[in-house]
Backbone as XML, in Angstrom:
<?xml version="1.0"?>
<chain id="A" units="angstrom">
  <residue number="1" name="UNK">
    <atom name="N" x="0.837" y="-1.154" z="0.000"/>
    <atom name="CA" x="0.000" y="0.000" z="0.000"/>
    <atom name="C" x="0.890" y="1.228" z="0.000"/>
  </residue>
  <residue number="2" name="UNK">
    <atom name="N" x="0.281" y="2.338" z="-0.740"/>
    <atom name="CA" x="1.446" y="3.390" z="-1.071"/>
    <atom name="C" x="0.129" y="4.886" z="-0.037"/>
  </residue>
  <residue number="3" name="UNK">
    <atom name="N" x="0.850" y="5.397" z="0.808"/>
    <atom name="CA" x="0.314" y="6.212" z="1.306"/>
    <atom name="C" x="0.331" y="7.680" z="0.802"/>
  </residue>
  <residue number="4" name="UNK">
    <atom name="N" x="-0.204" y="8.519" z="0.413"/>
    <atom name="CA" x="0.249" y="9.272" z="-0.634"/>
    <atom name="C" x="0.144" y="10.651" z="0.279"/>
  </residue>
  <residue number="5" name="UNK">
    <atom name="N" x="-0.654" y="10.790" z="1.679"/>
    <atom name="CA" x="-0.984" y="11.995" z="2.515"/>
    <atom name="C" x="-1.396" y="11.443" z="3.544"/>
  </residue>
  <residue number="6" name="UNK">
    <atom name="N" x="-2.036" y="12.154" z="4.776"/>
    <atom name="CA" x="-2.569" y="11.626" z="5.675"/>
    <atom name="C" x="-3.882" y="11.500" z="5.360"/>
  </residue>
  <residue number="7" name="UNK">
    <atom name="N" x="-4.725" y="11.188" z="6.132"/>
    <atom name="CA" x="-6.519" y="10.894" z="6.067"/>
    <atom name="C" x="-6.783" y="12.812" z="6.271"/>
  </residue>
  <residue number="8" name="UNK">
    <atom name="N" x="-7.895" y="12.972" z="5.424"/>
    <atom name="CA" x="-8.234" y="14.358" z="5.860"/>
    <atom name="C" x="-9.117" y="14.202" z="6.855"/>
  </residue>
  <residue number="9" name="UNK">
    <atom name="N" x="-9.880" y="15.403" z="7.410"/>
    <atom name="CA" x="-10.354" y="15.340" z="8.464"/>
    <atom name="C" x="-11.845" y="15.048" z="8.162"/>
  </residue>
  <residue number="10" name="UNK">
    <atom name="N" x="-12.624" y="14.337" z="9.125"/>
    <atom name="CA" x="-14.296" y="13.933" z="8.835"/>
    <atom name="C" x="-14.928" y="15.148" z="9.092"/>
  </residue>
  <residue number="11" name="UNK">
    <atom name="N" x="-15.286" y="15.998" z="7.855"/>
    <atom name="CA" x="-16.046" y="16.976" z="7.906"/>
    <atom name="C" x="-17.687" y="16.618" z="8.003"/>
  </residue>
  <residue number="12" name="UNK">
    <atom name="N" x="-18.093" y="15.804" z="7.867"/>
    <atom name="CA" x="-19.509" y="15.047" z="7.946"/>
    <atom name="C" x="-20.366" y="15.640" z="8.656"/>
  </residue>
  <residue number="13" name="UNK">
    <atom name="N" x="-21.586" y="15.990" z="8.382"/>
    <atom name="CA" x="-22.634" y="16.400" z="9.524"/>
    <atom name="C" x="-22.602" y="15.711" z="11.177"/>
  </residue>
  <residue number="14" name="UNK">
    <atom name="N" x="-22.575" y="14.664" z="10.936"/>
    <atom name="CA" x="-22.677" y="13.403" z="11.727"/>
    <atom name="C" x="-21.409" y="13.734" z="12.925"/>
  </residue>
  <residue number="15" name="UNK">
    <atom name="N" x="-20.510" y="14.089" z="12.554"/>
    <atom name="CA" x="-18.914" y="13.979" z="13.298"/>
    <atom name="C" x="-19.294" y="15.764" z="13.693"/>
  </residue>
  <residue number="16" name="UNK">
    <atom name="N" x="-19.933" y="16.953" z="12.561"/>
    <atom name="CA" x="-19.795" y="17.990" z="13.129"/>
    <atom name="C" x="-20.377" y="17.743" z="14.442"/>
  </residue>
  <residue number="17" name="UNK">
    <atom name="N" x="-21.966" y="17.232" z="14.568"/>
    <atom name="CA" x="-23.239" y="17.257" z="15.689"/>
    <atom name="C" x="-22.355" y="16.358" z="16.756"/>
  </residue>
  <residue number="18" name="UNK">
    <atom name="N" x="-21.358" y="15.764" z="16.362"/>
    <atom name="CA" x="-20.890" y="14.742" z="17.237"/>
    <atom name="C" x="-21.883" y="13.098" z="17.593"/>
  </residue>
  <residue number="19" name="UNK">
    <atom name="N" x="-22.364" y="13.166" z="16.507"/>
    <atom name="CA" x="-23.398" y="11.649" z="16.225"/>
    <atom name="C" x="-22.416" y="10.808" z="15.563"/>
  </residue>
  <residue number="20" name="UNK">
    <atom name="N" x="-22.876" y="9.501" z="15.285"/>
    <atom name="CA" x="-22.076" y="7.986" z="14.625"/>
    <atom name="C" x="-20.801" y="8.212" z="15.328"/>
  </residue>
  <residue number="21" name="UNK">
    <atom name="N" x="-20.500" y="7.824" z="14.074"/>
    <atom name="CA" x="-18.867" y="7.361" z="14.722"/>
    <atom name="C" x="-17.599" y="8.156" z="13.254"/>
  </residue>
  <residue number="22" name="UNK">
    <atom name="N" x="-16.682" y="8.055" z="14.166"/>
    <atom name="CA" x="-15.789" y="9.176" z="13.294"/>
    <atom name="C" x="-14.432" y="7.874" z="13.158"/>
  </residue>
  <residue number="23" name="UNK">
    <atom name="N" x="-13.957" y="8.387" z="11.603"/>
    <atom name="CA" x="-12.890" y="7.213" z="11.488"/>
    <atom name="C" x="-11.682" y="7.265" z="12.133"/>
  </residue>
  <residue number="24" name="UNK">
    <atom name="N" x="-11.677" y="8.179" z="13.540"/>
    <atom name="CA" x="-10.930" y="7.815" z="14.670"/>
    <atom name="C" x="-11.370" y="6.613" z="15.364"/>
  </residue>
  <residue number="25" name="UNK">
    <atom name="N" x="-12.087" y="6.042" z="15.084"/>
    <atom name="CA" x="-12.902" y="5.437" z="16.128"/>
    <atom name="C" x="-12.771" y="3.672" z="15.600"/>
  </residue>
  <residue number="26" name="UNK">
    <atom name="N" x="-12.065" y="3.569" z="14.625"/>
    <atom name="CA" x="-11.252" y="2.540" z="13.755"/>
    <atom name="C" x="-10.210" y="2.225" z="13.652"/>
  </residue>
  <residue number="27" name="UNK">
    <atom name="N" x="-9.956" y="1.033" z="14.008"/>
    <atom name="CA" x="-8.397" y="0.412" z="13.805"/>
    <atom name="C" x="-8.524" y="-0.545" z="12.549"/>
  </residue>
  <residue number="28" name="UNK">
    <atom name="N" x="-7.226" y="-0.314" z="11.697"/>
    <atom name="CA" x="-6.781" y="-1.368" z="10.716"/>
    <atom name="C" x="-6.147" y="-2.393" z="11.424"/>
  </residue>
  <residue number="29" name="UNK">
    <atom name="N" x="-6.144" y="-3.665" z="11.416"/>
    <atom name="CA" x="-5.069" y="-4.687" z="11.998"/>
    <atom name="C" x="-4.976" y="-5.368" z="10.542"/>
  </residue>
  <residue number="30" name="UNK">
    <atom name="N" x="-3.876" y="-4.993" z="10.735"/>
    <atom name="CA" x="-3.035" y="-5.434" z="8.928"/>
    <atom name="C" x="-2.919" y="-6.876" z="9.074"/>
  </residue>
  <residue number="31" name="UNK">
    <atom name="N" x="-1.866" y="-7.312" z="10.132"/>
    <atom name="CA" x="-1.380" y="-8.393" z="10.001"/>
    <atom name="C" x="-2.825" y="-9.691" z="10.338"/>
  </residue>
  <residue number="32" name="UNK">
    <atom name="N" x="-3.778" y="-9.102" z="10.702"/>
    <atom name="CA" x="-5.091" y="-10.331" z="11.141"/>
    <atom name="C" x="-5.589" y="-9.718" z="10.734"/>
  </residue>
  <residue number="33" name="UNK">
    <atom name="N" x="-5.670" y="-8.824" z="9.191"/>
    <atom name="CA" x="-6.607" y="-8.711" z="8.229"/>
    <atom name="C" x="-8.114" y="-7.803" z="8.841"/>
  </residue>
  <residue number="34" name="UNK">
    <atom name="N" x="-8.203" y="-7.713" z="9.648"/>
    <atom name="CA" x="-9.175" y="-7.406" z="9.942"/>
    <atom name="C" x="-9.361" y="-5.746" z="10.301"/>
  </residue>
  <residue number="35" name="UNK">
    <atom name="N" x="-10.451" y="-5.193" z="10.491"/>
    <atom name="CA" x="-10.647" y="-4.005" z="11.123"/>
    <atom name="C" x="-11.617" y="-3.854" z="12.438"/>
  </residue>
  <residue number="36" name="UNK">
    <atom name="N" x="-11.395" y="-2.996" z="13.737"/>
    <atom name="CA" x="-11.717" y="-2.950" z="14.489"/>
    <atom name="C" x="-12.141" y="-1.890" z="14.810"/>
  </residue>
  <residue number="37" name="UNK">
    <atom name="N" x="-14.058" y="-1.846" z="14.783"/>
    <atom name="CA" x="-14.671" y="-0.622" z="14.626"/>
    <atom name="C" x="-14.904" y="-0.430" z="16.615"/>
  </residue>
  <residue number="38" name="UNK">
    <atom name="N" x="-15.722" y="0.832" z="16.617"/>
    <atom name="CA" x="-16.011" y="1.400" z="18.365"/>
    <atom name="C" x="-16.512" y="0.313" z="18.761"/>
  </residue>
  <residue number="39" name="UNK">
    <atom name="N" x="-16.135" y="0.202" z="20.268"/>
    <atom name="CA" x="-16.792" y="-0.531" z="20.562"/>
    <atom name="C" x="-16.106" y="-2.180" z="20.807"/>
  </residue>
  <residue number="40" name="UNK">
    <atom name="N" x="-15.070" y="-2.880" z="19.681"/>
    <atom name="CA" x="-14.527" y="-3.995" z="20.171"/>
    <atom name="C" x="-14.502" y="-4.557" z="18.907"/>
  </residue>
  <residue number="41" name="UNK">
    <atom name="N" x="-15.542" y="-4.383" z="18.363"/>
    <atom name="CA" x="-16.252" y="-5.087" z="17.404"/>
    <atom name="C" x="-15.519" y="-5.492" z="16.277"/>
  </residue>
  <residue number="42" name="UNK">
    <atom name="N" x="-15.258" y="-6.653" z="15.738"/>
    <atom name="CA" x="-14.161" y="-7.123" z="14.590"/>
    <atom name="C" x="-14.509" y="-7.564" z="13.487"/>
  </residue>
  <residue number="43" name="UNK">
    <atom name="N" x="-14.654" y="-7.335" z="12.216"/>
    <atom name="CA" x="-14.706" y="-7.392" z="10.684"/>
    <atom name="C" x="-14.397" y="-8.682" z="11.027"/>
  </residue>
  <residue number="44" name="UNK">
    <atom name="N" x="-15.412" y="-9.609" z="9.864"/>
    <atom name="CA" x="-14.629" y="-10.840" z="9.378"/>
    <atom name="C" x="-15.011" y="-11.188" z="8.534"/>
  </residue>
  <residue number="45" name="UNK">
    <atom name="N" x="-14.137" y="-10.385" z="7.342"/>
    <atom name="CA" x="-14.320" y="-10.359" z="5.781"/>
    <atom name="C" x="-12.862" y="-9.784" z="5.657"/>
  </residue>
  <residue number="46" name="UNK">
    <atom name="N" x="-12.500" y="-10.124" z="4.988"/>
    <atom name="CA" x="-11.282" y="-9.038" z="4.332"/>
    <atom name="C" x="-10.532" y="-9.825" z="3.072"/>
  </residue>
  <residue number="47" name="UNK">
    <atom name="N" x="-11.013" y="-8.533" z="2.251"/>
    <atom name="CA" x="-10.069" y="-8.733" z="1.084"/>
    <atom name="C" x="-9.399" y="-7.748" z="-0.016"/>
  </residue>
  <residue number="48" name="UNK">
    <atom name="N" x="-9.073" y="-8.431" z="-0.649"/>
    <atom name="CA" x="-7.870" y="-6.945" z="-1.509"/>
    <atom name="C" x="-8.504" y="-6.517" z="-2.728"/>
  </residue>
  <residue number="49" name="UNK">
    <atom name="N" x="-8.419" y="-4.961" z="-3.185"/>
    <atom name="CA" x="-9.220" y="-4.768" z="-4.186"/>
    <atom name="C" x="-7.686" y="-3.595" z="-4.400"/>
  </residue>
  <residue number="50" name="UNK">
    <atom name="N" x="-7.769" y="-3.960" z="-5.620"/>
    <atom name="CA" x="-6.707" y="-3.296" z="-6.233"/>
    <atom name="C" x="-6.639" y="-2.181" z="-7.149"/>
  </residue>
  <residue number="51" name="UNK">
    <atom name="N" x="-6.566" y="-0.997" z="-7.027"/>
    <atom name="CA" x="-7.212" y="0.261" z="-8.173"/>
    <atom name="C" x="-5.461" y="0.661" z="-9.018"/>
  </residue>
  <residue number="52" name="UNK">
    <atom name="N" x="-5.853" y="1.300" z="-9.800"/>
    <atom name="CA" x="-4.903" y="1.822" z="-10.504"/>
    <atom name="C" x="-5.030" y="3.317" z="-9.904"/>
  </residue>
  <residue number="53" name="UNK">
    <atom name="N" x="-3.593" y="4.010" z="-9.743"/>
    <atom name="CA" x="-3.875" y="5.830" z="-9.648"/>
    <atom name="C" x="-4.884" y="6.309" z="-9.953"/>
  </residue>
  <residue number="54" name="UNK">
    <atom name="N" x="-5.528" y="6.103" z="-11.575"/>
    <atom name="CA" x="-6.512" y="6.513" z="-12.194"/>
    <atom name="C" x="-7.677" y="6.469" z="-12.147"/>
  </residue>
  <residue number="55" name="UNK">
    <atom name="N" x="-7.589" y="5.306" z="-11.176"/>
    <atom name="CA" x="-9.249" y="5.181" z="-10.227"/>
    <atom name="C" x="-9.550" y="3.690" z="-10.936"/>
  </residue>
  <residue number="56" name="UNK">
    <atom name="N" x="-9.119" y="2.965" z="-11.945"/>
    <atom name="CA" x="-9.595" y="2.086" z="-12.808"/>
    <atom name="C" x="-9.106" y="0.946" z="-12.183"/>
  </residue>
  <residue number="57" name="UNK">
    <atom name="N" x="-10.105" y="-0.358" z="-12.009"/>
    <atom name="CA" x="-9.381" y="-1.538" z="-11.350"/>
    <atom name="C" x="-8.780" y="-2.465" z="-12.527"/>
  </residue>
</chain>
């Protein structure tokens, strides 16, 4: 994975009002594939989708 900037910031209605959940509130775990949303809670799906720069897969 090529990181090209940081994450910008969640300008969202939702994150302004301070409602849902903000993608602070998310962990990637690379090596066990998985992601770990608020709360504890663990993805169990993961897979690779591959784009070109250009947006084209």
């Amino acid at each position: 994975m090529e990181l090209l900037g940081p994450a910008s910031r969640d300008s969202s209605r939702r994150s302004r009002e301070g409602q849902g959940f903000s993608p602070a509130g998310f962990t990637i775990d690379w090596d066990g594939e998985s992601a770990v949303f608020p709360g504890g809670y663990r993805s169990f799906e993961w897979w690779e989708q591959k784009r070109h720069r250009n947006g084209t897969r």
